[in-house]
N, C-alpha and C positions, 0 to 999 in steps of 0.2 A: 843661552840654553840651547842644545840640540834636540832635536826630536828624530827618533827612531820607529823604524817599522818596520816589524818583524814580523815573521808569520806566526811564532809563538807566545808572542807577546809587544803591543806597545808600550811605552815607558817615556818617561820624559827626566831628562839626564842632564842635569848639571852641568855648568864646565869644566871642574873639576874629574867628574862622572865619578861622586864619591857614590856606594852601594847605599847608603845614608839617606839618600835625596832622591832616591828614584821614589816617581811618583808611575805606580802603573795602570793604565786607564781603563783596560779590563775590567778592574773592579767596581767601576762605578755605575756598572750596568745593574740589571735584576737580579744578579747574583746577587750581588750585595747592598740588600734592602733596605735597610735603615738607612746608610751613606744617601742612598736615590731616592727616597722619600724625605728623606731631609734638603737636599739639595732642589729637589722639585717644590718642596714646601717655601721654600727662601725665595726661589723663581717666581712663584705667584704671590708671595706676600709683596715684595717689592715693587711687584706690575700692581698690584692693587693700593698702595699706598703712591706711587707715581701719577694713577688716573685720579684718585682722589686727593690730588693735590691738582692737578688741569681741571678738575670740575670746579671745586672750590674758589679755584683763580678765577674761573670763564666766568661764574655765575655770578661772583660778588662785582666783576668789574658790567657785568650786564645791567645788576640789578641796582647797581648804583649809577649808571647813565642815566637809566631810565627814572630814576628818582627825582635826581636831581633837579630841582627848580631855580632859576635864575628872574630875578622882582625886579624890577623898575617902578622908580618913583612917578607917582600920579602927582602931576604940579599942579594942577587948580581944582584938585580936592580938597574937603573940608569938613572938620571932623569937631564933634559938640561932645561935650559929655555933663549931663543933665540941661541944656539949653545954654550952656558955657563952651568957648573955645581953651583949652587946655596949654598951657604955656609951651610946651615943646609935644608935638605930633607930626605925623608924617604917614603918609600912605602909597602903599606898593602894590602892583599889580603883575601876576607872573607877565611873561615877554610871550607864551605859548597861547594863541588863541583858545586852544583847547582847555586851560586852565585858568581863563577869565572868572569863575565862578568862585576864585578864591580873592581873598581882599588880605593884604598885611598891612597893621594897623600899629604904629608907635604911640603908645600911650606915656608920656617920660620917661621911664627907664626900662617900659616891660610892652611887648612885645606880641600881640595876639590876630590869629591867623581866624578867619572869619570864611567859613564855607557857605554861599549866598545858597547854592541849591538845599544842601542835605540842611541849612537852618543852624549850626553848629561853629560854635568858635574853640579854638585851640590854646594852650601858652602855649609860648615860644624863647628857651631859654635863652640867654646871650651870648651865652657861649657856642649854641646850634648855629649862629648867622656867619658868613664870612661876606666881610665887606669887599666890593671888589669896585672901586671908585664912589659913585652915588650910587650902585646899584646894590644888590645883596645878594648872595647865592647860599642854598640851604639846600637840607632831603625836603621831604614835602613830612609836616607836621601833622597832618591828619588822620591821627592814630588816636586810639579809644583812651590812651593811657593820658595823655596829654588835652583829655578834654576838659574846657571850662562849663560852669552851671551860665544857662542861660535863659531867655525867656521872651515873651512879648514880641516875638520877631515880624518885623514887618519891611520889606521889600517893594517899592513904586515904584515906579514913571513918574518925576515930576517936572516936564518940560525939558529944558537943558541939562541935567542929571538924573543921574538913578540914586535914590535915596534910603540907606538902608538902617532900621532901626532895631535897639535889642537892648533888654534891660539883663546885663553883668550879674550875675551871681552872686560873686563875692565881693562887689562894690555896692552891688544893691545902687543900681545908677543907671539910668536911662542913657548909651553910647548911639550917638548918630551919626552915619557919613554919609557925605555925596561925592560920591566917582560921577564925574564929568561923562558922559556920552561921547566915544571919539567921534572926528567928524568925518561928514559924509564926501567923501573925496568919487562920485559916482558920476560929480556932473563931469569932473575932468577927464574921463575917459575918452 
Protein backbone atom coordinates (compact mmCIF):
# COMPACT_ATOMS: atom_id res chain seq x y z
CA UNK A 1 0.00 0.00 0.00
CA UNK A 2 1.13 3.68 -0.66
CA UNK A 3 0.26 6.35 1.38
CA UNK A 4 -0.19 9.93 0.12
CA UNK A 5 -0.14 13.37 1.31
CA UNK A 6 -1.83 15.93 0.00
CA UNK A 7 -2.83 19.13 0.87
CA UNK A 8 -6.23 18.38 -0.37
CA UNK A 9 -6.71 15.36 0.79
CA UNK A 10 -5.06 12.09 2.40
CA UNK A 11 -5.94 8.83 1.07
CA UNK A 12 -4.60 5.60 1.33
CA UNK A 13 -4.20 3.89 -2.22
CA UNK A 14 -3.77 0.66 -3.05
CA UNK A 15 -1.21 -0.81 -5.32
CA UNK A 16 -3.05 -1.23 -7.85
CA UNK A 17 -4.46 2.66 -6.96
CA UNK A 18 -7.79 1.35 -8.11
CA UNK A 19 -10.51 4.61 -7.36
CA UNK A 20 -12.41 1.50 -5.67
CA UNK A 21 -9.98 1.22 -2.48
CA UNK A 22 -9.17 4.62 -1.70
CA UNK A 23 -9.83 4.83 1.73
CA UNK A 24 -9.74 8.69 2.65
CA UNK A 25 -8.74 9.69 6.14
CA UNK A 26 -10.35 12.99 6.38
CA UNK A 27 -13.36 11.53 6.95
CA UNK A 28 -12.93 9.96 9.97
CA UNK A 29 -12.61 12.96 11.84
CA UNK A 30 -15.76 15.03 13.49
CA UNK A 31 -17.04 15.48 10.47
CA UNK A 32 -18.16 12.41 10.10
CA UNK A 33 -19.83 11.33 13.45
CA UNK A 34 -21.28 8.18 13.64
CA UNK A 35 -17.90 6.44 11.76
CA UNK A 36 -15.73 8.45 15.07
CA UNK A 37 -18.15 7.50 17.63
CA UNK A 38 -18.19 4.18 16.62
CA UNK A 39 -14.56 3.71 16.14
CA UNK A 40 -13.93 5.57 19.63
CA UNK A 41 -16.72 3.07 20.96
CA UNK A 42 -14.72 -0.14 19.65
CA UNK A 43 -11.26 1.65 21.19
CA UNK A 44 -12.70 1.62 24.78
CA UNK A 45 -14.73 -1.34 24.64
CA UNK A 46 -11.53 -3.39 23.77
CA UNK A 47 -9.33 -1.47 26.38
CA UNK A 48 -12.08 -2.45 28.97
CA UNK A 49 -12.35 -6.02 28.20
CA UNK A 50 -8.27 -6.23 27.90
CA UNK A 51 -8.01 -4.83 31.68
CA UNK A 52 -10.69 -7.00 32.77
CA UNK A 53 -9.23 -9.85 31.61
CA UNK A 54 -5.39 -8.62 33.60
CA UNK A 55 -7.58 -8.25 36.72
CA UNK A 56 -9.41 -11.34 36.55
CA UNK A 57 -5.92 -13.15 35.73
CA UNK A 58 -3.97 -11.03 38.71
CA UNK A 59 -6.58 -11.61 41.22
CA UNK A 60 -7.60 -15.30 40.70
CA UNK A 61 -3.78 -16.21 40.70
CA UNK A 62 -3.38 -14.04 44.06
CA UNK A 63 -6.29 -15.30 45.58
CA UNK A 64 -5.36 -18.68 44.99
CA UNK A 65 -1.72 -18.56 46.52
CA UNK A 66 -2.96 -17.24 49.24
CA UNK A 67 -5.42 -19.95 49.80
CA UNK A 68 -3.74 -22.50 49.21
CA UNK A 69 -2.86 -24.80 52.24
CA UNK A 70 -0.20 -27.39 52.09
CA UNK A 71 -0.72 -30.51 55.43
CA UNK A 72 1.76 -32.60 56.63
CA UNK A 73 1.12 -35.72 58.37
CA UNK A 74 1.22 -35.59 62.33
CA UNK A 75 3.15 -39.24 63.17
CA UNK A 76 2.42 -39.82 66.61
CA UNK A 77 -0.97 -38.54 66.65
CA UNK A 78 -3.80 -40.38 67.71
CA UNK A 79 -7.18 -40.41 67.04
CA UNK A 80 -10.48 -42.32 69.02
CA UNK A 81 -13.79 -42.32 68.09
CA UNK A 82 -16.16 -43.06 70.97
CA UNK A 83 -13.01 -44.39 73.11
CA UNK A 84 -12.04 -46.85 69.97
CA UNK A 85 -9.21 -46.49 67.69
CA UNK A 86 -10.66 -46.52 64.04
CA UNK A 87 -9.08 -48.91 61.61
CA UNK A 88 -7.72 -46.49 59.06
CA UNK A 89 -7.01 -42.70 60.28
CA UNK A 90 -4.51 -40.23 59.98
CA UNK A 91 -3.84 -36.57 60.97
CA UNK A 92 -2.55 -33.53 59.20
CA UNK A 93 -1.48 -30.37 60.29
CA UNK A 94 -0.95 -27.22 57.73
CA UNK A 95 3.33 -26.75 57.35
CA UNK A 96 2.32 -22.60 58.17
CA UNK A 97 2.74 -21.89 61.83
CA UNK A 98 0.11 -19.46 61.36
CA UNK A 99 -2.39 -22.12 60.53
CA UNK A 100 -1.72 -24.47 63.38
CA UNK A 101 -5.14 -24.02 64.61
CA UNK A 102 -6.42 -26.14 61.88
CA UNK A 103 -6.34 -30.17 62.34
CA UNK A 104 -7.18 -32.61 59.20
CA UNK A 105 -8.44 -35.61 60.32
CA UNK A 106 -9.02 -39.06 58.08
CA UNK A 107 -11.76 -40.72 59.34
CA UNK A 108 -11.67 -44.07 56.55
CA UNK A 109 -12.80 -42.74 53.57
CA UNK A 110 -14.09 -39.15 54.74
CA UNK A 111 -12.21 -36.47 55.44
CA UNK A 112 -12.76 -33.57 58.15
CA UNK A 113 -11.03 -30.34 58.83
CA UNK A 114 -11.27 -29.29 62.50
CA UNK A 115 -10.82 -25.47 63.30
CA UNK A 116 -9.38 -25.75 67.16
CA UNK A 117 -9.89 -21.78 67.62
CA UNK A 118 -13.50 -20.73 66.09
CA UNK A 119 -14.64 -24.56 67.72
CA UNK A 120 -15.91 -25.78 64.19
CA UNK A 121 -15.19 -28.81 61.86
CA UNK A 122 -15.60 -28.90 58.06
CA UNK A 123 -16.22 -31.98 55.34
CA UNK A 124 -13.78 -32.22 53.16
CA UNK A 125 -14.52 -33.75 49.80
CA UNK A 126 -12.03 -36.32 48.02
CA UNK A 127 -12.01 -34.94 45.31
CA UNK A 128 -10.87 -31.07 47.02
CA UNK A 129 -7.39 -33.08 48.18
CA UNK A 130 -4.44 -33.33 45.95
CA UNK A 131 -1.98 -35.79 47.17
CA UNK A 132 1.51 -34.58 46.65
CA UNK A 133 3.72 -37.64 48.29
CA UNK A 134 2.46 -38.25 52.04
CA UNK A 135 1.63 -34.92 52.23
CA UNK A 136 -1.73 -33.13 50.82
CA UNK A 137 -2.25 -29.79 49.29
CA UNK A 138 -5.92 -28.17 49.14
CA UNK A 139 -7.84 -24.45 49.31
CA UNK A 140 -8.40 -23.99 52.85
CA UNK A 141 -12.12 -25.68 53.66
CA UNK A 142 -13.32 -23.35 56.12
CA UNK A 143 -16.29 -22.02 54.51
CA UNK A 144 -19.95 -21.77 56.14
CA UNK A 145 -21.14 -23.98 53.16
CA UNK A 146 -19.00 -26.88 54.04
CA UNK A 147 -19.76 -27.04 57.70
CA UNK A 148 -20.42 -29.97 59.93
CA UNK A 149 -23.06 -30.17 63.08
CA UNK A 150 -20.94 -30.32 66.03
CA UNK A 151 -20.83 -30.06 69.66
CA UNK A 152 -19.33 -30.76 73.16
CA UNK A 153 -16.04 -29.21 72.21
CA UNK A 154 -13.26 -29.42 74.55
CA UNK A 155 -9.65 -28.50 73.94
CA UNK A 156 -6.57 -29.31 76.90
CA UNK A 157 -3.11 -29.39 77.87
CA UNK A 158 -2.70 -32.98 78.81
CA UNK A 159 1.09 -33.17 79.43
CA UNK A 160 2.77 -34.52 76.18
CA UNK A 161 -0.18 -33.46 73.95
CA UNK A 162 -2.92 -31.42 73.18
CA UNK A 163 -6.05 -33.06 73.40
CA UNK A 164 -8.99 -32.30 71.54
CA UNK A 165 -12.57 -33.43 71.88
CA UNK A 166 -16.07 -32.95 70.01
CA UNK A 167 -19.11 -34.93 69.77
CA UNK A 168 -19.85 -35.35 65.38
CA UNK A 169 -23.29 -34.41 64.37
CA UNK A 170 -24.03 -36.65 62.18
CA UNK A 171 -22.33 -39.71 63.68
CA UNK A 172 -23.66 -38.76 67.09
CA UNK A 173 -20.11 -40.10 68.37
CA UNK A 174 -17.76 -38.67 70.61
CA UNK A 175 -14.22 -37.97 68.08
CA UNK A 176 -10.95 -37.56 70.17
CA UNK A 177 -7.38 -36.44 69.00
CA UNK A 178 -4.08 -35.97 70.39
CA UNK A 179 -1.50 -33.76 68.39
CA UNK A 180 1.73 -34.32 70.02
CA UNK A 181 3.26 -31.08 71.29
CA UNK A 182 6.33 -30.31 68.85
CA UNK A 183 9.34 -30.22 70.87
CA UNK A 184 11.23 -27.74 72.40
CA UNK A 185 14.45 -27.36 70.40
CA UNK A 186 15.37 -23.83 72.73
CA UNK A 187 17.97 -25.56 74.80
CA UNK A 188 19.98 -26.07 71.44
CA UNK A 189 20.41 -22.65 70.59
Amino acid sequence: MKFSNSSSARAIHSADNSSADKIDLNNFGPSNLPLHRALHLLRTVCLCMMLAILLIAGAGRASGDAERMHWKPVAIAQVKLDDKTPLAFNVYQPEKKKDLHFVLVLLGRRYIELDIKAKLAYSVPLTDLQKNGNDLESDNFAVPTRLLASSDWSVRDVGPSEQIKLTLGDYGRLLQVDLPHPPDMRAFY
